[in-house]
N, C-alpha and C positions, 0 to 999 in steps of 0.2 A: 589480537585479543578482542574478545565481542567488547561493544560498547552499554558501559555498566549508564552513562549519562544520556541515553538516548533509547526509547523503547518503539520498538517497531509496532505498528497496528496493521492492518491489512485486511482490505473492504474487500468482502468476498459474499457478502449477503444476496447478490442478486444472481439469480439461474440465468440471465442473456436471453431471452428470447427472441432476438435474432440472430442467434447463433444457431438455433432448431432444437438443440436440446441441452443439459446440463457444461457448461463448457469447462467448469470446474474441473470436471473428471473427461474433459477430451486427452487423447493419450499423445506426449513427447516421445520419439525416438530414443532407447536409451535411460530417458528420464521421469519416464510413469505419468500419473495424472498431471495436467497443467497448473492447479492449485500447489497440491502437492511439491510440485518443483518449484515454484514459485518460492516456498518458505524454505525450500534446500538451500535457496541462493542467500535467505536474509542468517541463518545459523550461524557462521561464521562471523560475524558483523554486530548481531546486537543479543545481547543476558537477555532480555524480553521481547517477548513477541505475542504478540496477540493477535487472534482472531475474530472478526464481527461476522457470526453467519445468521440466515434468516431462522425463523420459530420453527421451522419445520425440520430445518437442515438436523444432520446426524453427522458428528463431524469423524466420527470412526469410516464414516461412508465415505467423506469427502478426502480420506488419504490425511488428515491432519494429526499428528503426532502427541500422544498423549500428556508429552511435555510443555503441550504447548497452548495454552490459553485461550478459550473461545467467549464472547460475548454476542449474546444474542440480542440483536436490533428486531422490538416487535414491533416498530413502525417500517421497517426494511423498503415493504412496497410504496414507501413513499419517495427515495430516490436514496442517493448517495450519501446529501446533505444528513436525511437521517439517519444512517447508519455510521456516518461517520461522525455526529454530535452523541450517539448511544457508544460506541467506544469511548469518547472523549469521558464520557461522564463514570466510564465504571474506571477506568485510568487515573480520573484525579484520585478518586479515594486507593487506588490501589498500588499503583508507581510511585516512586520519589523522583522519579528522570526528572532531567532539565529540559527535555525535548522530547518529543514524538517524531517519527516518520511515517508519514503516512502514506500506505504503499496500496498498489490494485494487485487482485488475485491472480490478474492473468498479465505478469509481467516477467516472467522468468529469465529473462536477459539481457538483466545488466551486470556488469564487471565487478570485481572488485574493489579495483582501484578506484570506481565511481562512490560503491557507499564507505569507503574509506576514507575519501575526499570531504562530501556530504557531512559526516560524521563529524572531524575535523573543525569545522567550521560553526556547528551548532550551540547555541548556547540559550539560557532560557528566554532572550530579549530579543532573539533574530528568526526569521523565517529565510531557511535556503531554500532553494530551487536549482535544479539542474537545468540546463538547456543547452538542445543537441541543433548546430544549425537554427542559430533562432528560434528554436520554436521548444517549449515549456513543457516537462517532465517529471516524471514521479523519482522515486521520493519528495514531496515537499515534507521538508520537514519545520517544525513549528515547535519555536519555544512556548517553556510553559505558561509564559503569561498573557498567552494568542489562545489559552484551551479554553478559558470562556468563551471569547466570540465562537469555536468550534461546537459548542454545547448548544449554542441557539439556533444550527442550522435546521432547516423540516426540508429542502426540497433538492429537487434533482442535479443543482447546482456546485453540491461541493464547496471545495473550501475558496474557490476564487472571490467568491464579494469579501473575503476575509486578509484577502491580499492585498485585493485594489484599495481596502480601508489603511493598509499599512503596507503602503508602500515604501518610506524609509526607512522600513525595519530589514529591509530583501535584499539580500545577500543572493546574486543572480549568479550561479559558475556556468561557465561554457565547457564542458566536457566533450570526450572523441567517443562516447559510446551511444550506439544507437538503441541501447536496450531500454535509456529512460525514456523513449516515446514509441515504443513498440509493443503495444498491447493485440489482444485479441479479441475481436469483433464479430466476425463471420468465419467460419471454416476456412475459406480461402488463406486468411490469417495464420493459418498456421502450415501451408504446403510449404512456405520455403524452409519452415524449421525441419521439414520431414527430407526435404531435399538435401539440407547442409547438415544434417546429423544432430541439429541443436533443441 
């Protein structure tokens, strides 16, 4: 059953430009644009989801489903940190969630068993985090009473100074999937998905 106490966001305002061109719409095996597949994996899992794309974006262009939420960040070209305080802000007034997940556009594979886990463990007072092998992955998700500090970010930073501020609130899980630290950067990033059919 999706999660009615946890609303998915997913920071998708930036084009990559070092990826060469639009990466949003680079194409998966089987699984259509990379954006697109992306929010196939959160359906299952969360009643909301939302989108933060830049002023320009068109998100019938970007393969985003009509069901499904966009919030535009016109400060976007300022980094991550902005576009993901311009979700945070249109979210208070619009969710009741106890949490957020804040996910990147170009992460199409993780498990289920991961945001089922994630989910689980959410509550309006905690911040989880997945981590594969040591090393820190998306979803973070973030209770509600962490979406102010999210509202004040401007820069390319993201929501890390928001962590290291509340550090006893973190709820760290060690999961066996590799898809919360597998994103897409450069093209290269994506040959083994074309390799393994994923």
């Amino acid at each position: 059953m999706p999660s009615d106490a946890v609303v998915a966001l997913v920071l998708a305002a930036g084009r990559a430009r070092r990826f060469g061109n639009d990466k949003r719409l680079a194409h998966l095996p089987q699984r259509g644009p990379l954006l697109a597949a992306t929010l196939a994996t959160l359906r299952p899992h969360f009643g909301e989801i939302r989108v933060v794309v830049g002023i320009e974006d068109d998100p019938v262009h970007l393969g985003i489903a009509k069901d499904i939420g966009t919030i535009v960040a016109e400060t976007a070209e300022q980094g991550m940190g902005a576009s993901l305080a311009a979700g945070i802000r249109m979210l208070r007034d619009e969710s009741q969630a106890a949490a957020v997940a804040v996910m990147l556009g170009d992460m199409p594979w993780l498990s289920e068993a991961t945001f089922a886990l994630l989910c689980s463990r959410a509550s309006d007072r905690a911040i989880v985090r997945p981590f594969y092998r040591g090393q820190g992955g998306h979803p973070v998700l973030f209770g509600r009473c962490f979406w102010g500090s999210l509202e004040q970010l401007t820069d390319d930073e993201g929501a890390r100074s928001v962590v290291r501020r509340h550090r006893d609130a973190c709820i760290e899980i060690e999961v066996q999937d590799p898809g919360v630290v597998r994103d897409v950067d450069r093209p290269e990033d994506l040959a083994w998905a074309r390799h393994s059919g994923g």
